[in-house]
N, CA, C and O atoms as CSV, one atom per row, in Angstrom:
chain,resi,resn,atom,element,x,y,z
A,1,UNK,N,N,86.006,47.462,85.017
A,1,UNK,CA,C,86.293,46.511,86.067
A,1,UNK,C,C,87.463,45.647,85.605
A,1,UNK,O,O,87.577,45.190,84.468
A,2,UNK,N,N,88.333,45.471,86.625
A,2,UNK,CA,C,89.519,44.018,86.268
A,2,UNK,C,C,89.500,42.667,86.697
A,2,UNK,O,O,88.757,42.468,87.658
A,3,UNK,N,N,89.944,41.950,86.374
A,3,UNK,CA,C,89.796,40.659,86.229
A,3,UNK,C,C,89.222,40.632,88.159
A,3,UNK,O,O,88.111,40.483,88.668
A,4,UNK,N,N,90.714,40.874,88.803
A,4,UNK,CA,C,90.424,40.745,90.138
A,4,UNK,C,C,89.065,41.031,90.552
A,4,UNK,O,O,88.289,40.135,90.884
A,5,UNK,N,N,88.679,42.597,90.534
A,5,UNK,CA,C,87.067,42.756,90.992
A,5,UNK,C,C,86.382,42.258,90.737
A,5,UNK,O,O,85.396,42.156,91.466
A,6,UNK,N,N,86.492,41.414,89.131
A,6,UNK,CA,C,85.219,40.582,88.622
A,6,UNK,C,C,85.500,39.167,89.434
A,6,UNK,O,O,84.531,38.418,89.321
A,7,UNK,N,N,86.324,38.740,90.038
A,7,UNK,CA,C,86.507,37.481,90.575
A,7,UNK,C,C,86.165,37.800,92.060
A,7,UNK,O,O,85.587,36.883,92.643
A,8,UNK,N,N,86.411,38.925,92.783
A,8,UNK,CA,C,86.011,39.079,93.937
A,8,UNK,C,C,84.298,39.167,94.272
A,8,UNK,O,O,83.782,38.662,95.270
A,9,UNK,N,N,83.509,39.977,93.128
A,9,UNK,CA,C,81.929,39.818,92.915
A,9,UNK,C,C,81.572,38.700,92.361
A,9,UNK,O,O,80.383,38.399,92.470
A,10,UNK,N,N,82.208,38.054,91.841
A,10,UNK,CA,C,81.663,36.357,91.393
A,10,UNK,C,C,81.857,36.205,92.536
A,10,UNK,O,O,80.899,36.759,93.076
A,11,UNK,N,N,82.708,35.665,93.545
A,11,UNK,CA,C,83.084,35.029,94.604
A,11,UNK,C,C,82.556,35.190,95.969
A,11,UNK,O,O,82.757,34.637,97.050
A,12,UNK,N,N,81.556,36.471,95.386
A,12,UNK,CA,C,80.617,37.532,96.843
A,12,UNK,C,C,79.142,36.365,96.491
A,12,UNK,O,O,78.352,35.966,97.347
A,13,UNK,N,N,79.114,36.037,95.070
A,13,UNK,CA,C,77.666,35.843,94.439
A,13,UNK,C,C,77.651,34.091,94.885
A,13,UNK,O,O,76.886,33.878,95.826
A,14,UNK,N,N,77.961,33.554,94.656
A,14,UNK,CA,C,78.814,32.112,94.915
A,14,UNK,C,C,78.353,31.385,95.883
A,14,UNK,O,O,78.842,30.293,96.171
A,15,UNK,N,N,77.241,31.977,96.565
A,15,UNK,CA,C,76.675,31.269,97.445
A,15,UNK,C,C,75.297,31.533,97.307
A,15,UNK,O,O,74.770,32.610,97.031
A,16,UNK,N,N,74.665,30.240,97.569
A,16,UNK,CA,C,72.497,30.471,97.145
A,16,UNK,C,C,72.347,31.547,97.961
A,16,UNK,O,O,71.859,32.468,97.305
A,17,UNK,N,N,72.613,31.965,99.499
A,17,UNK,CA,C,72.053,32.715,100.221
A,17,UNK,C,C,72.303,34.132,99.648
A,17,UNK,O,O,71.478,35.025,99.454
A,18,UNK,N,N,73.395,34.126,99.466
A,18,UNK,CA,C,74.264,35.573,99.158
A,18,UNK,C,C,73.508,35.857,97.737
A,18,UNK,O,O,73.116,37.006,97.534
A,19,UNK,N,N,73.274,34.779,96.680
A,19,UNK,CA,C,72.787,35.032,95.588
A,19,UNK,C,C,71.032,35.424,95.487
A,19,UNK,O,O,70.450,36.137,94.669
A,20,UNK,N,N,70.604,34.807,96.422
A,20,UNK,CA,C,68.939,35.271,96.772
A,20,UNK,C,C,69.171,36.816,97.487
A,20,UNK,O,O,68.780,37.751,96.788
A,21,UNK,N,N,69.609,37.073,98.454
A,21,UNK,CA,C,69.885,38.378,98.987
A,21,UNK,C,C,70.454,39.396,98.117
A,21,UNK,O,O,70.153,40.551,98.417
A,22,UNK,N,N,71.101,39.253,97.249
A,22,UNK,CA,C,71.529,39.759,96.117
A,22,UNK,C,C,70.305,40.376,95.085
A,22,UNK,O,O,69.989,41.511,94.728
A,23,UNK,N,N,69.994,39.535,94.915
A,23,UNK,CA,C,68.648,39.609,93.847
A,23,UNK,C,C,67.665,40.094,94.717
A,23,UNK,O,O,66.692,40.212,93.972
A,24,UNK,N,N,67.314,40.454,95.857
A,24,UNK,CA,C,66.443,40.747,96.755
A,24,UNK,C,C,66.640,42.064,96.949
A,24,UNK,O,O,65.698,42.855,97.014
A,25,UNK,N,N,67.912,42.421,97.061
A,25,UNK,CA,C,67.902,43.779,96.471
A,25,UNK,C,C,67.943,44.627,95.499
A,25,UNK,O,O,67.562,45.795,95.579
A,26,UNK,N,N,68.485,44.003,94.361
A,26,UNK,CA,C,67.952,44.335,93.215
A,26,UNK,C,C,66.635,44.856,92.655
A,26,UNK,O,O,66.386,45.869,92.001
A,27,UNK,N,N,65.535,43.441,93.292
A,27,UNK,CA,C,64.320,43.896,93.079
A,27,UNK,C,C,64.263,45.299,93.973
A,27,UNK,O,O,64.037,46.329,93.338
A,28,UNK,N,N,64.430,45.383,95.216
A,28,UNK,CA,C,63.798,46.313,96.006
A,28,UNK,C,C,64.545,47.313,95.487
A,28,UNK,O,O,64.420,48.225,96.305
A,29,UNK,N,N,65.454,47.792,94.356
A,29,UNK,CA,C,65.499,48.896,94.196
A,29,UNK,C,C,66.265,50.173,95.230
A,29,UNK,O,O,66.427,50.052,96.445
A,30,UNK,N,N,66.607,51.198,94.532
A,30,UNK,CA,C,67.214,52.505,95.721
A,30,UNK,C,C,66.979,52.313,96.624
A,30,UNK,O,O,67.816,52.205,97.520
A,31,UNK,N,N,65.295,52.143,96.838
A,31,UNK,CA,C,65.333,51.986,98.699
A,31,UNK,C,C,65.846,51.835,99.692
A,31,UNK,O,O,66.031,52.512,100.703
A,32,UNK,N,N,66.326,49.899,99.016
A,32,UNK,CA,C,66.806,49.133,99.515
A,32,UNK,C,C,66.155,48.494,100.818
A,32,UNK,O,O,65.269,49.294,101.116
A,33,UNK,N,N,66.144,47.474,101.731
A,33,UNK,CA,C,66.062,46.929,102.734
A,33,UNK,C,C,66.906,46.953,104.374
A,33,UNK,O,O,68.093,47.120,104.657
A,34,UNK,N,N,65.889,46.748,105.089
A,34,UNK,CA,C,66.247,46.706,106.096
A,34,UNK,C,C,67.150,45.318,106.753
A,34,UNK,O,O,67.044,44.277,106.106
A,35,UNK,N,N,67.812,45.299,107.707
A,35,UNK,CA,C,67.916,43.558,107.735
A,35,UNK,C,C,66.935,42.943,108.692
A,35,UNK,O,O,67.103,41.816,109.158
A,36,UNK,N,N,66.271,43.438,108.874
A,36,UNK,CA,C,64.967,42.756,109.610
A,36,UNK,C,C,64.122,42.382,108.515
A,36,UNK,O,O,63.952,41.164,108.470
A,37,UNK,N,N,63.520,43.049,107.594
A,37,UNK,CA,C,62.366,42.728,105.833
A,37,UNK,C,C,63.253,41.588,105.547
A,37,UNK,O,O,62.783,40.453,105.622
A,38,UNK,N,N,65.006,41.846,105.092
A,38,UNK,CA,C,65.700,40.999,104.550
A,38,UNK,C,C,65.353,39.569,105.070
A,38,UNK,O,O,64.977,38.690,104.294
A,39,UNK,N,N,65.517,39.338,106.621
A,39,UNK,CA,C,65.964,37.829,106.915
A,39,UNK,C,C,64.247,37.199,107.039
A,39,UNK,O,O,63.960,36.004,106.965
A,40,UNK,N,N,63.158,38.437,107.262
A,40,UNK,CA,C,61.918,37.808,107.087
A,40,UNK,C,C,61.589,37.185,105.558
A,40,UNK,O,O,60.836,36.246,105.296
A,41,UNK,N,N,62.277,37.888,104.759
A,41,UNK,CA,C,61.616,37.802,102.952
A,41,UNK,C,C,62.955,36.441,103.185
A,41,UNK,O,O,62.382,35.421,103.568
A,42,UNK,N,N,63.953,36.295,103.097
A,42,UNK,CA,C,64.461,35.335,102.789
A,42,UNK,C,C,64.767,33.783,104.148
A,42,UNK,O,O,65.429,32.746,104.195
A,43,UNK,N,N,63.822,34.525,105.005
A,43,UNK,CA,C,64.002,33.181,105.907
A,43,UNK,C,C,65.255,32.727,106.648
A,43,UNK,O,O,65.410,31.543,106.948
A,44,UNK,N,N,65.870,33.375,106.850
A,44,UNK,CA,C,67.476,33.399,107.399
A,44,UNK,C,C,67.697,34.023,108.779
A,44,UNK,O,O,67.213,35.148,108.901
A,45,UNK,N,N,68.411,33.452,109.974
A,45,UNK,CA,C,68.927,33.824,111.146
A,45,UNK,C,C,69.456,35.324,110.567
A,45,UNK,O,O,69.961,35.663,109.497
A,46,UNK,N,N,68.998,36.248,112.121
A,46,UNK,CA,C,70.187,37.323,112.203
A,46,UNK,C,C,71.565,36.898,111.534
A,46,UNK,O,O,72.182,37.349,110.569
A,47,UNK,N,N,71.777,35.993,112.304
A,47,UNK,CA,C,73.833,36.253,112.493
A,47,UNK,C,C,74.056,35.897,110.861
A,47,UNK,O,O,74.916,36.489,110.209
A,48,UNK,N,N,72.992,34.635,110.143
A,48,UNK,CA,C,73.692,34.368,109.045
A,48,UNK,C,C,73.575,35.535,107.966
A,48,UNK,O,O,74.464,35.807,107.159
A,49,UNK,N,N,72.419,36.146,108.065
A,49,UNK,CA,C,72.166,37.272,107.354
A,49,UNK,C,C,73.397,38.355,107.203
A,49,UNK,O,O,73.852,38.882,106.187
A,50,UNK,N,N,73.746,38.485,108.500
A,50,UNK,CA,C,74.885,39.498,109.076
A,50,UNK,C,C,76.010,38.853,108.505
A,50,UNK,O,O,76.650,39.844,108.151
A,51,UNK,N,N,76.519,38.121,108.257
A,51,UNK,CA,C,77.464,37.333,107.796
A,51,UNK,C,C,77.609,37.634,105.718
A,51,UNK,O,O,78.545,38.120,105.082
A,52,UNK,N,N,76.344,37.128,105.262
A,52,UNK,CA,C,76.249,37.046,103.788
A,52,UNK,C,C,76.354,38.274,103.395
A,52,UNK,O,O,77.035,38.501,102.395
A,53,UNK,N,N,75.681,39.383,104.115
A,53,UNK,CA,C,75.625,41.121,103.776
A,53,UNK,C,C,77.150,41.629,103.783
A,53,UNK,O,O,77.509,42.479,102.967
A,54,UNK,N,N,78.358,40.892,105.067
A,54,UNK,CA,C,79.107,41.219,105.046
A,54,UNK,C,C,80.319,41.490,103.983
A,54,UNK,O,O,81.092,42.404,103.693
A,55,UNK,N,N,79.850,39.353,103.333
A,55,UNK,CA,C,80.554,39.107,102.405
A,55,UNK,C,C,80.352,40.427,100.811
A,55,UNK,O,O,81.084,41.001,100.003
A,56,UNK,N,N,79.027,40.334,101.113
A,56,UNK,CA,C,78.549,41.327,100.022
A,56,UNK,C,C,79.092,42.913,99.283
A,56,UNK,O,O,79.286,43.444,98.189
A,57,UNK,N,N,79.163,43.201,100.878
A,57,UNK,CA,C,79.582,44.173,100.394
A,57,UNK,C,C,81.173,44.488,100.733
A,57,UNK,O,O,81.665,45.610,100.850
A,58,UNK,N,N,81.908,43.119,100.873
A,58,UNK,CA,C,83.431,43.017,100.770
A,58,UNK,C,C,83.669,43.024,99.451
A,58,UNK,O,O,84.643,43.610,98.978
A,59,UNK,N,N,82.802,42.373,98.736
A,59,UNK,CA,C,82.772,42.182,97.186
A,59,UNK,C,C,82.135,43.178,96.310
A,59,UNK,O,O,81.941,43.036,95.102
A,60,UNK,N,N,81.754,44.443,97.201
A,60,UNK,CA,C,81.537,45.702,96.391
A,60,UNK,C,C,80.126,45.665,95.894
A,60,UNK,O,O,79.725,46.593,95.191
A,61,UNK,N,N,79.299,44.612,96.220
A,61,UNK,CA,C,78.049,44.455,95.596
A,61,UNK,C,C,76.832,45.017,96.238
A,61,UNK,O,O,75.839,45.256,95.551
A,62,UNK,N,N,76.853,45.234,97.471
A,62,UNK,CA,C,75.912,46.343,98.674
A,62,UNK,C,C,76.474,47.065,99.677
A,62,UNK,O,O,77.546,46.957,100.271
A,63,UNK,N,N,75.506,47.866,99.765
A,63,UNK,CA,C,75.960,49.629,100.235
A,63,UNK,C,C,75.413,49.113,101.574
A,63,UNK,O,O,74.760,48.119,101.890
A,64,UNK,N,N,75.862,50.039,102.166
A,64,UNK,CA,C,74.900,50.064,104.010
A,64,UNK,C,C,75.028,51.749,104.209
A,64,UNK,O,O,76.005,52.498,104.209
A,65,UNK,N,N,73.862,51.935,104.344
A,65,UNK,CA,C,73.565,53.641,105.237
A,65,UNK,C,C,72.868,53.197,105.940
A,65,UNK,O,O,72.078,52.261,105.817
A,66,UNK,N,N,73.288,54.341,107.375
A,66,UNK,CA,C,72.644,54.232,108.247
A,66,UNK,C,C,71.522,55.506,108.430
A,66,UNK,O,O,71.758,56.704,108.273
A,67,UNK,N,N,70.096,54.804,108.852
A,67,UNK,CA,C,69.104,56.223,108.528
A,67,UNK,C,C,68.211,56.123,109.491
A,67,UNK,O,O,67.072,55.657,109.474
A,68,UNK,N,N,69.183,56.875,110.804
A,68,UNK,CA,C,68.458,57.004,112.341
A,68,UNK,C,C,68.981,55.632,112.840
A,68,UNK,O,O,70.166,55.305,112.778
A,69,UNK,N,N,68.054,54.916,113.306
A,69,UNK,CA,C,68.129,53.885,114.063
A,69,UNK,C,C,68.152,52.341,113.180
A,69,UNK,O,O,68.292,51.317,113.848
A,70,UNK,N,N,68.088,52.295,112.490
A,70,UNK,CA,C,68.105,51.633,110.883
A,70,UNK,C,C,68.893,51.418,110.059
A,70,UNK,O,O,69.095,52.294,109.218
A,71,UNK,N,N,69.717,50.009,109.996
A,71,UNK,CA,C,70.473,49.767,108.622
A,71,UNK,C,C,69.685,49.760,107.163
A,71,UNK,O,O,68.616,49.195,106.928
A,72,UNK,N,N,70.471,50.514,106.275
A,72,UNK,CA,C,69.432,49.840,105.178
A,72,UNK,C,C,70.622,49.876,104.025
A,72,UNK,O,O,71.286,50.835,103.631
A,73,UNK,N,N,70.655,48.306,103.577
A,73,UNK,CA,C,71.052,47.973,102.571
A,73,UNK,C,C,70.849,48.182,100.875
A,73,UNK,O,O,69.782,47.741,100.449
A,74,UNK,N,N,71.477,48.610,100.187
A,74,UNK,CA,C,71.402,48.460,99.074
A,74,UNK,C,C,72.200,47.710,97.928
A,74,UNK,O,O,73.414,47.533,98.037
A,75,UNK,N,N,71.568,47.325,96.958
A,75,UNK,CA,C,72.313,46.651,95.674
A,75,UNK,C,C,73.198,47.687,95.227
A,75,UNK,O,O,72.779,48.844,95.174
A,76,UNK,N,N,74.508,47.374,94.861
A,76,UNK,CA,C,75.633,48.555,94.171
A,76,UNK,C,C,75.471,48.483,92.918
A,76,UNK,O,O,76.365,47.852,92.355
A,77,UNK,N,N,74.531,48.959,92.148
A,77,UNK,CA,C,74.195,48.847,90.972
A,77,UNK,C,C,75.259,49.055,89.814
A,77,UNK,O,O,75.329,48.309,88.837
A,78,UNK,N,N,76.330,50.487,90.097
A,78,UNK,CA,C,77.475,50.407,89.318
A,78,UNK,C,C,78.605,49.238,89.210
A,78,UNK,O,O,79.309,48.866,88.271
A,79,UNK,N,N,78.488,48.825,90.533
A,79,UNK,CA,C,79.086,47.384,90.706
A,79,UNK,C,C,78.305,46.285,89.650
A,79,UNK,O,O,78.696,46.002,88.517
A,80,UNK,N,N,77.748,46.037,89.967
A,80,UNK,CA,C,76.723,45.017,89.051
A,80,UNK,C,C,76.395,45.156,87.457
A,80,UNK,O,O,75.927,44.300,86.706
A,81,UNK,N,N,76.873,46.799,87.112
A,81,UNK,CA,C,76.775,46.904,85.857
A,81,UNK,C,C,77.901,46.723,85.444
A,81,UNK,O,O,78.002,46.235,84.318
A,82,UNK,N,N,79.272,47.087,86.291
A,82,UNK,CA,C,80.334,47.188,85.714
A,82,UNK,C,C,80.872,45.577,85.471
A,82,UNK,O,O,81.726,45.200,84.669
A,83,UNK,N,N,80.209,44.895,86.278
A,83,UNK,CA,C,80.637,43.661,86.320
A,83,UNK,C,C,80.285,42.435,84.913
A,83,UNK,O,O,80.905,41.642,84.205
A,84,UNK,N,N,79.032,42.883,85.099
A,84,UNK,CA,C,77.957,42.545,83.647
A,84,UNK,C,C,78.851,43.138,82.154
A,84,UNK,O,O,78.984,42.341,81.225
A,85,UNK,N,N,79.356,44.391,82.045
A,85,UNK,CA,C,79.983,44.667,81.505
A,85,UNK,C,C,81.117,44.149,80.942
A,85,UNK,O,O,81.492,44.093,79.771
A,86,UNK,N,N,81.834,43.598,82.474
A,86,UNK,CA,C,83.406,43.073,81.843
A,86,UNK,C,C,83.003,41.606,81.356
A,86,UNK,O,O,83.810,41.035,80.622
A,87,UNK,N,N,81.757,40.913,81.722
A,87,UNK,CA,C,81.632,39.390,81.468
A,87,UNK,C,C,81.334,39.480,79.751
A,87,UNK,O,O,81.763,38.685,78.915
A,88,UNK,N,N,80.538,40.596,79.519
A,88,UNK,CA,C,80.389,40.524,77.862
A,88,UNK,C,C,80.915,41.385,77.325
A,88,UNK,O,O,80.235,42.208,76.711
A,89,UNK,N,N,82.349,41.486,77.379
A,89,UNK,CA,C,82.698,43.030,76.812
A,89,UNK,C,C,83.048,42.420,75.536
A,89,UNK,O,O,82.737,43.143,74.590
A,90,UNK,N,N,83.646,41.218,75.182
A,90,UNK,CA,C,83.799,40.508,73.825
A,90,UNK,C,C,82.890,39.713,73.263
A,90,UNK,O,O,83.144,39.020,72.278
A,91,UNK,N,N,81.404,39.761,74.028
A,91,UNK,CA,C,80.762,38.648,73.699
A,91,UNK,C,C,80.683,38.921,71.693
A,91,UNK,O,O,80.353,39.962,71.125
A,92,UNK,N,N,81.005,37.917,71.203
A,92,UNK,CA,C,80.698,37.470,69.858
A,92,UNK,C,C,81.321,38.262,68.872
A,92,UNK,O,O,80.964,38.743,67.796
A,93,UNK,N,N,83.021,38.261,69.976
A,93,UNK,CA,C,83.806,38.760,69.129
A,93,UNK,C,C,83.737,40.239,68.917
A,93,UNK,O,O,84.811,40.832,68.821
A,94,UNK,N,N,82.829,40.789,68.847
A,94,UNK,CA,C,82.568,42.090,68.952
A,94,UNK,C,C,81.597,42.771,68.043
A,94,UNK,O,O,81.507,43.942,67.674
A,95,UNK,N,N,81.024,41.893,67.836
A,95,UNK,CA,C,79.995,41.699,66.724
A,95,UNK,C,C,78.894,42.509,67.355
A,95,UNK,O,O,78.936,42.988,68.489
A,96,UNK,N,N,78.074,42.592,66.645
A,96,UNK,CA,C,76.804,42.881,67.490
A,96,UNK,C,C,75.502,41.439,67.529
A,96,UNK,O,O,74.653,40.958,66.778
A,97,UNK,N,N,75.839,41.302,68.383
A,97,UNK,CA,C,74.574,40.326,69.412
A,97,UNK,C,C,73.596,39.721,68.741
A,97,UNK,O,O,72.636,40.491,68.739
A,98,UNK,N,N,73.249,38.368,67.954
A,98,UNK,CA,C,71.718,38.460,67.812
A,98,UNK,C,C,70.964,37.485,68.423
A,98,UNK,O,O,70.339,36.609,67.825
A,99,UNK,N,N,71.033,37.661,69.815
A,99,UNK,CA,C,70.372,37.283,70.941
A,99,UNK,C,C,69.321,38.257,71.132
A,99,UNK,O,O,69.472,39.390,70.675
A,100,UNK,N,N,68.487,38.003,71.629
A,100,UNK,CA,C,67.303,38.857,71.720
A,100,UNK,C,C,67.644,38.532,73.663
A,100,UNK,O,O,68.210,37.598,74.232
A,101,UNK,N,N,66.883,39.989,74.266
A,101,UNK,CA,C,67.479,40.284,76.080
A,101,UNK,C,C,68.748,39.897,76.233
A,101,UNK,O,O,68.999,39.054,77.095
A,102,UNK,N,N,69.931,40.518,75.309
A,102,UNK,CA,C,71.397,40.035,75.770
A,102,UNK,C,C,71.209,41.065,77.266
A,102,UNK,O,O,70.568,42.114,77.345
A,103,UNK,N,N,71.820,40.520,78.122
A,103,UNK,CA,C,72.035,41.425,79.606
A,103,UNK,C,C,72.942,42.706,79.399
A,103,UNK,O,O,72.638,43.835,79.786
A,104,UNK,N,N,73.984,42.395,78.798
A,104,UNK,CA,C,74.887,43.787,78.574
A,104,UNK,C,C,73.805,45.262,77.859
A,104,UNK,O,O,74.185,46.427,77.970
A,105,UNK,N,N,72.782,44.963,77.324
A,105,UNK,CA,C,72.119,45.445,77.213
A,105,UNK,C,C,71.127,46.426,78.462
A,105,UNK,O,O,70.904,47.633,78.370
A,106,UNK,N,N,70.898,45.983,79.001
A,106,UNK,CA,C,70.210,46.231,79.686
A,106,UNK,C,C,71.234,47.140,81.307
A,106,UNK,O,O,72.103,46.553,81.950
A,107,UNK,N,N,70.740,48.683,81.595
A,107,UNK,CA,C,71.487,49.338,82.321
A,107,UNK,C,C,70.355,49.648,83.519
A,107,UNK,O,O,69.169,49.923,83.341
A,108,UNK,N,N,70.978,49.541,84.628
A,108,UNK,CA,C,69.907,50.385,85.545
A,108,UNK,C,C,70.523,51.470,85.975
A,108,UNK,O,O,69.928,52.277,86.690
């Protein structure tokens, strides 16, 4: 990832709503969500929902397939790793880590 993409997915994340919806798919995994589950689990209008998903995946961070009559969103997981990636690609100099759960660690 380059500086730019990593500033465009910070800048997708950057908001509480966008950042709960974010993490909302994360948890839910491949599946992913509908935007009807979405705005019930996070309490949010259609339009604003429609709005934060948009930003989302301007910033490369969720997918949309359509399956029949059904949006369903997903977390861009290569996005999210690659991103995680560029934030610690020097962490500690290049040392190896002795943080115990460093995130760069951790791949889905």
């Amino acid at each position: 990832m380059d500086e730019e993409n990593a500033v465009l997915a910070l800048s997708g994340l950057s908001h509480a709503a966008r950042l709960r919806l974010f993490r909302g798919l994360v948890v839910a995994g491949p599946e992913g969500l509908t935007p009807g589950v979405l705005a019930e689990q996070l309490g949010v209008a259609a339009s604003t929902l429609s709005f934060h998903l948009k930003e989302l995946m301007r910033a490369g961070l969720v997918t949309q397939e359509r399956q029949s009559r059904n949006l369903v969103y997903r977390a861009a997981f290569a996005t999210m790793n690659d991103l995680l990636a560029y934030l610690t690609e020097n962490c500690c100099e290049g040392a190896a880590c002795t943080t115990t759960g460093v995130i760069a660690q951790r791949r889905c």
